[in-house]
N, C-alpha and C positions, 0 to 999 in steps of 0.2 A: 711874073705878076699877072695874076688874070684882068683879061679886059683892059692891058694899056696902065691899070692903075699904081702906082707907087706909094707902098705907105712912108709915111710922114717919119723920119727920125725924132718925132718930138711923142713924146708919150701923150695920150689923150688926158685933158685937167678930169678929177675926180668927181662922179655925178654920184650924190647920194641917195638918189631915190634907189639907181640901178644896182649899187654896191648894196642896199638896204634889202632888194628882192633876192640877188645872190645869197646875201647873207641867212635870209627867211628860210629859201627854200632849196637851202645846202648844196648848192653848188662847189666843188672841190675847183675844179676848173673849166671855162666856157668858150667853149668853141666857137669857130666866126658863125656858124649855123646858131647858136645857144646865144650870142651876142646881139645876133636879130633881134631874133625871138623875144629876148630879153627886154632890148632898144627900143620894141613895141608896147612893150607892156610897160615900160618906165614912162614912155610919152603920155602913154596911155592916163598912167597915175597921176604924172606932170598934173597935165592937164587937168583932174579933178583935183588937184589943191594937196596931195599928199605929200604928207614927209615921213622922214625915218620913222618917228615913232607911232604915227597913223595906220604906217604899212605893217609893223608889227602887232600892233593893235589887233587890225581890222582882221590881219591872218589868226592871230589865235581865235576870236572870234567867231570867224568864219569855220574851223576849225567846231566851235563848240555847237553852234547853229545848224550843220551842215555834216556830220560826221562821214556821213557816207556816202556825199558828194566827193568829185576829184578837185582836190585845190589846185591850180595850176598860176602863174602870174597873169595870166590874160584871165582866168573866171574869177579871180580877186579884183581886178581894173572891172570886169564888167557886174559885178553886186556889190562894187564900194558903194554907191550910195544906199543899198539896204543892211549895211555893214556899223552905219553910223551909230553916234553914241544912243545906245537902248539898252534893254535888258534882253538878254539872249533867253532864249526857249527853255534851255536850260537851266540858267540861273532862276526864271521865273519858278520852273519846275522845285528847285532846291528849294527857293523861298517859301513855297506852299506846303512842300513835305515836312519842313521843319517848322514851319507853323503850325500845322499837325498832330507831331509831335508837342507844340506847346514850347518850342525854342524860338526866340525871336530876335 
């Protein structure tokens, strides 16, 4: 064990924000380096009030908003709050072309 330390025989209880980031951004399996990583970014979100369904949210979102930015779990913790409920750039875009057209 590095650094003296002994992990614990008890499995760690289930955190759903950090299972919910795994989940988003297709983690197969995470490594104690990936685990950090992770660890950070879950506090991260902790801490601004997310849950499961926020962090799926705000990723596809970010996703529509942002195409050709890098999503990573840390640049989703730091634009959740321009992430919030609004109309994405895109949807705006859609709304106007098919108004346009005369579709509403």
């Amino acid at each position: 064990m590095a650094h003296g330390k002994k992990k614990s025989a008890e499995p760690r209880p289930r955190n759903p924000i950090f299972d919910t980031i795994v989940e988003v951004f297709g983690y197969k399996t995470v490594t104690e380096r990936d685990g950090k990583y992770l660890g950070v970014a879950s506090a991260e979100l902790t801490q601004k009030g997310a849950t499961p369904g926020e962090i799926r949210r705000r990723h596809r979102r970010y996703r529509l908003d942002h195409p050709s930015w890098e999503l990573t779990p840390m640049s989703l913790a730091k634009y959740w709050d321009s992430l919030a409920e609004k109309k994405s750039r895109v949807a705006e875009s859609n709304e106007e072309f098919l108004k346009a057209l005369g579709v509403e």
